[in-house]
C-alpha positions as CSV (number, residue, x, y, z in Angstrom):
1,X,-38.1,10.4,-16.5
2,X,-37.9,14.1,-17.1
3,X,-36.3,15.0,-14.0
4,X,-34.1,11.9,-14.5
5,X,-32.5,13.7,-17.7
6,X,-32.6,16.8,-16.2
7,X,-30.2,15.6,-13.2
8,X,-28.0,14.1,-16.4
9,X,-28.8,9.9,-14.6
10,X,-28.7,8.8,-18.1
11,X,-27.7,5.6,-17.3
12,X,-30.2,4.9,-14.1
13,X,-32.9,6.4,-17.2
14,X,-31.9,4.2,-19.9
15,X,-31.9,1.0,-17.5
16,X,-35.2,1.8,-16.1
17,X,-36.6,2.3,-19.3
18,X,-35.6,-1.2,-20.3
19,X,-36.8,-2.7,-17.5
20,X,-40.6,-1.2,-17.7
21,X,-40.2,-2.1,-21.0
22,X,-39.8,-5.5,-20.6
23,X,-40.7,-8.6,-18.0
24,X,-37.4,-8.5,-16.1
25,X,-38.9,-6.1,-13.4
26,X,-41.2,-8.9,-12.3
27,X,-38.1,-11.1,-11.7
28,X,-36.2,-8.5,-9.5
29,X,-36.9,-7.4,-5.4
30,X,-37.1,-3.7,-5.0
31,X,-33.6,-4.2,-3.3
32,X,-32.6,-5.8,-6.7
33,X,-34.3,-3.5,-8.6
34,X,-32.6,-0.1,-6.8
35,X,-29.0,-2.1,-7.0
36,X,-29.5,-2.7,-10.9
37,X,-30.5,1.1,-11.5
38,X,-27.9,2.4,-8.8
39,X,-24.9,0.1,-11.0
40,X,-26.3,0.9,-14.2
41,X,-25.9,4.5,-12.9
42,X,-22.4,4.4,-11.9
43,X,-21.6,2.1,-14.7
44,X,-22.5,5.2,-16.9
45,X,-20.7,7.9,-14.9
46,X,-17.4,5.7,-14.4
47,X,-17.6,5.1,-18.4
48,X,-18.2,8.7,-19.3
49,X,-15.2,9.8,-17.2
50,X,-13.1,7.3,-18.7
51,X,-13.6,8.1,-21.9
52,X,-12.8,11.8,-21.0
53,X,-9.3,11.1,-19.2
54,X,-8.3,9.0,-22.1
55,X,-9.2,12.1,-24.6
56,X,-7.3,14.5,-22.1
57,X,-4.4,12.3,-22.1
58,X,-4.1,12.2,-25.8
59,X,-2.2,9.6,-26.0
60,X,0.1,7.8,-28.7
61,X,-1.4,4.5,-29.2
62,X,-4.7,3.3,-28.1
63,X,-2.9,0.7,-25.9
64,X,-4.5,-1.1,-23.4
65,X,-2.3,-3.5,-20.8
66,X,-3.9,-6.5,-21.8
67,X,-2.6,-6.3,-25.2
68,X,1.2,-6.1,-24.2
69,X,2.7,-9.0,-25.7
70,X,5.1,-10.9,-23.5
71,X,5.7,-13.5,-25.3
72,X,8.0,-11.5,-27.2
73,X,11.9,-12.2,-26.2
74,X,12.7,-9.0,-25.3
75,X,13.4,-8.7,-21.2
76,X,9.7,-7.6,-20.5
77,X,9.2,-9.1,-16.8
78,X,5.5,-10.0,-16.5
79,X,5.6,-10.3,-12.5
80,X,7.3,-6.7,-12.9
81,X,4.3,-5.8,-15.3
82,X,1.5,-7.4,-13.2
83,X,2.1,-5.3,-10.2
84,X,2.6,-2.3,-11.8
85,X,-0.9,-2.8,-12.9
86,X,-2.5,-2.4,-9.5
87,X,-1.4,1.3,-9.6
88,X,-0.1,1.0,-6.6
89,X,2.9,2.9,-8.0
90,X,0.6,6.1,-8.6
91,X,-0.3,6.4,-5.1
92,X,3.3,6.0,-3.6
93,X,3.9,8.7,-6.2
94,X,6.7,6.4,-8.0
95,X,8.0,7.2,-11.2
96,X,8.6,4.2,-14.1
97,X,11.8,4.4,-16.4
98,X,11.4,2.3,-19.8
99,X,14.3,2.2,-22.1
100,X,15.1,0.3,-24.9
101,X,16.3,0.6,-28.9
102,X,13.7,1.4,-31.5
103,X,11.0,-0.7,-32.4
104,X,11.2,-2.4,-29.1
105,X,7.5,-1.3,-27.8
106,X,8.3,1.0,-25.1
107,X,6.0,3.7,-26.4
108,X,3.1,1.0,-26.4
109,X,3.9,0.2,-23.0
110,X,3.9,3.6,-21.4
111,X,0.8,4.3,-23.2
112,X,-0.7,0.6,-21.9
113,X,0.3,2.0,-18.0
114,X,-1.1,5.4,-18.7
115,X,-4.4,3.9,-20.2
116,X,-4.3,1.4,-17.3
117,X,-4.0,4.4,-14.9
118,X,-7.0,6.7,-16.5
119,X,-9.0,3.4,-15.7
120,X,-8.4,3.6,-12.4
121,X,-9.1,7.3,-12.2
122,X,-6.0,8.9,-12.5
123,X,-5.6,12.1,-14.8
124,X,-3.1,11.0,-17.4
125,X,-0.7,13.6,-19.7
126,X,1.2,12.0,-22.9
127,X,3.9,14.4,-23.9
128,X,6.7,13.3,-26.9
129,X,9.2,15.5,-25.0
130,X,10.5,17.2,-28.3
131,X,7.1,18.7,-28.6
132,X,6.6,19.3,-24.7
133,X,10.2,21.4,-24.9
134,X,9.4,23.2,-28.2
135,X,6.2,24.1,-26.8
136,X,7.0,25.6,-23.3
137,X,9.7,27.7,-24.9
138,X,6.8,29.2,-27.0
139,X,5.3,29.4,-23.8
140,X,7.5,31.1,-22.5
141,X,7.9,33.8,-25.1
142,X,3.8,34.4,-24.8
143,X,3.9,34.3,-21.0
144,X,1.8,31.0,-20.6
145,X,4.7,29.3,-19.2
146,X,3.8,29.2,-15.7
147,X,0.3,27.9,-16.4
148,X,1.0,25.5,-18.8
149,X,3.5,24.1,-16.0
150,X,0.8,24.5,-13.8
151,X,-1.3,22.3,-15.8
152,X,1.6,19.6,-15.7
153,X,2.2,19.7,-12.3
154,X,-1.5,19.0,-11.7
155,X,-1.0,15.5,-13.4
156,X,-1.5,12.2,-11.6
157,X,0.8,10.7,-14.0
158,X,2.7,12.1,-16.9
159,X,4.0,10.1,-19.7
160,X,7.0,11.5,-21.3
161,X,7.6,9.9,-24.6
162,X,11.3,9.7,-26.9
163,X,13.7,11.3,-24.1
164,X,17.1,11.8,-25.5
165,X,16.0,11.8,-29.0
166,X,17.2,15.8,-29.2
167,X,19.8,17.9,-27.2
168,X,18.8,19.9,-24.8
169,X,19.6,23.4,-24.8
170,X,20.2,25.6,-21.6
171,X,16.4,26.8,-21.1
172,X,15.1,23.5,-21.6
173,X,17.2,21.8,-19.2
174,X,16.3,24.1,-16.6
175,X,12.4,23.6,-18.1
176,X,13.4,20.1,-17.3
177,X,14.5,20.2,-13.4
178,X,11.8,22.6,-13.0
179,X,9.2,19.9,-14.4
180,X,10.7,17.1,-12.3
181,X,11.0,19.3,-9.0
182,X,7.6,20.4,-9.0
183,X,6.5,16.5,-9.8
184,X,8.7,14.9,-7.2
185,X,7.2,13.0,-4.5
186,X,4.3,14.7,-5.5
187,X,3.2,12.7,-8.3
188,X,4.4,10.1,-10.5
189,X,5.9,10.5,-14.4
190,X,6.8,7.9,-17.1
191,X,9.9,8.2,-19.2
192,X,10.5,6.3,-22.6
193,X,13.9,6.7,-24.1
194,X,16.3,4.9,-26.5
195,X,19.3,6.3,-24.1
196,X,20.3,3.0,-21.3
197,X,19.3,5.5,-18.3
198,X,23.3,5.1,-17.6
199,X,23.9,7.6,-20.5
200,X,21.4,10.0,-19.2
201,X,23.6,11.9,-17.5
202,X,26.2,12.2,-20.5
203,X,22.9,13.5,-22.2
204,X,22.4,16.5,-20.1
205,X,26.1,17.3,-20.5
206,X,26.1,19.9,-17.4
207,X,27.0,18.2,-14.5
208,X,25.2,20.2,-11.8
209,X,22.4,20.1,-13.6
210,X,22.4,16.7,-14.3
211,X,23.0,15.8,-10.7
212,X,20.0,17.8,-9.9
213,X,17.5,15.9,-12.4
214,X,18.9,12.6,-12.4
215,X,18.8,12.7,-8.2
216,X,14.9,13.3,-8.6
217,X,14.4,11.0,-11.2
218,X,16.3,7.7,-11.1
219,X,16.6,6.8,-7.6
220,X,13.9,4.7,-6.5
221,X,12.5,4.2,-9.7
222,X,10.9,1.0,-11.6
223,X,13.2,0.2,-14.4
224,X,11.9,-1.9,-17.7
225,X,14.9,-2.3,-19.8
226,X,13.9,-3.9,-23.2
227,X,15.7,-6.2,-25.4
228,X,14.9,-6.9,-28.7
229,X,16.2,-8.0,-32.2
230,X,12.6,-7.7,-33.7
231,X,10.4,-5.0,-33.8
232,X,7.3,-4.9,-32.4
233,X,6.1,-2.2,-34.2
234,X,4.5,-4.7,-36.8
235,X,3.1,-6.4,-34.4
236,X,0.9,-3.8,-32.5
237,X,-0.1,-2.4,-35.7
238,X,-2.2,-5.0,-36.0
239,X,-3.8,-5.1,-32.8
């Protein structure tokens, strides 16, 4: 048991205490036996490592995607939602684009695919973009800038939260092709905005620019466009 601890098997430990400690070893085969230890083991390790991309990710809401609510009349397509689920969209490296007016749950539901993606192992970034932007300029002026990109770029998936909500200035546009160059293809981002991804470019304002983002963002990407006269806020603060 000593060495146990000492090699951090907490959960192999904890389950072979509580079998010695009880009658269920006389029920199990060795085989049994070394497969319960062996799960409990891994069930430990894969919880542990959960529970640290979810704190790295520091996400918005504690959403999880089994409490999206489609019952909800606001365009949500569950057959859309379902295979999203399977992550498959991480690996391909594909990046999700979820618009919609206030209130409609989009934050919820890039948090729900982020959480959904830490469970599958994935490291997961949250970012509200006004924040991201304010803070790489500060970055910038220190000299971190390169490794707090860095950091980004390292990112399975990053979720970038209220896009549009502030105009750009020239540094941060150029922050932002950067961001999405060094992602492209590479890995997969999330973007939540009140802007209909047709006004995006309008957005940006400089059309080179614009071009050069929208070309490495849009095209190929999922698309959830919400619809909604009532807010779901209400409803997931309750959950």
């Amino acid at each position: 048991m000593q060495k146990l601890d000492e090699m951090k098997f907490t959960g192999f430990a904890r389950a072979y205490r509580e079998v010695t400690e009880t009658s269920f070893n006389k029920e199990f085969t060795t085989d049994e036996l070394i497969a319960h230890l062996v799960q409990a083991e891994w069930d430990d390790r894969y919880n542990r490592k959960l529970q640290r991309l979810i704190t790295n990710a520091r996400f918005r809401y504690q959403a999880s995607f089994e409490e999206i609510d489609f019952s909800a009349r606001r365009n949500l397509d569950k057959n859309q939602m379902l295979r999203l689920s399977s992550c498959d969209w991480i690996i391909k490296h594909q990046d999700i684009l979820i618009t919609g007016a206030t209130g409609s749950g989009k934050s919820w539901i890039a948090s729900a695919l982020g959480h959904h993606g830490c469970q599958h192992g994935y490291k997961v970034l949250y970012k509200n973009c006004i924040k991201l932007f304010d803070e790489l300029k500060i970055a910038k002026a220190d000299g971190s800038y390169y490794k707090e990109m860095s950091k980004i770029e390292k990112m399975d998936l990053l979720v970038l939260d209220d896009f549009g909500l502030k105009p750009l200035d020239g540094s941060q546009k150029l922050m932002l092709l950067e961001l999405f160059e060094d992602r492209h293809g590479k890995m997969s981002t999330i973007i939540a905005s009140q802007l209909p991804v047709i006004q995006w470019h309008a957005f940006i304002k400089e059309d080179t620019l614009a071009d050069a983002i929208l070309d490495r963002v849009v095209h190929g990407s999922h698309r959830i466009e919400l619809k909604t006269e009532v807010s779901m806020r209400e409803t997931y603060k309750n959950v």
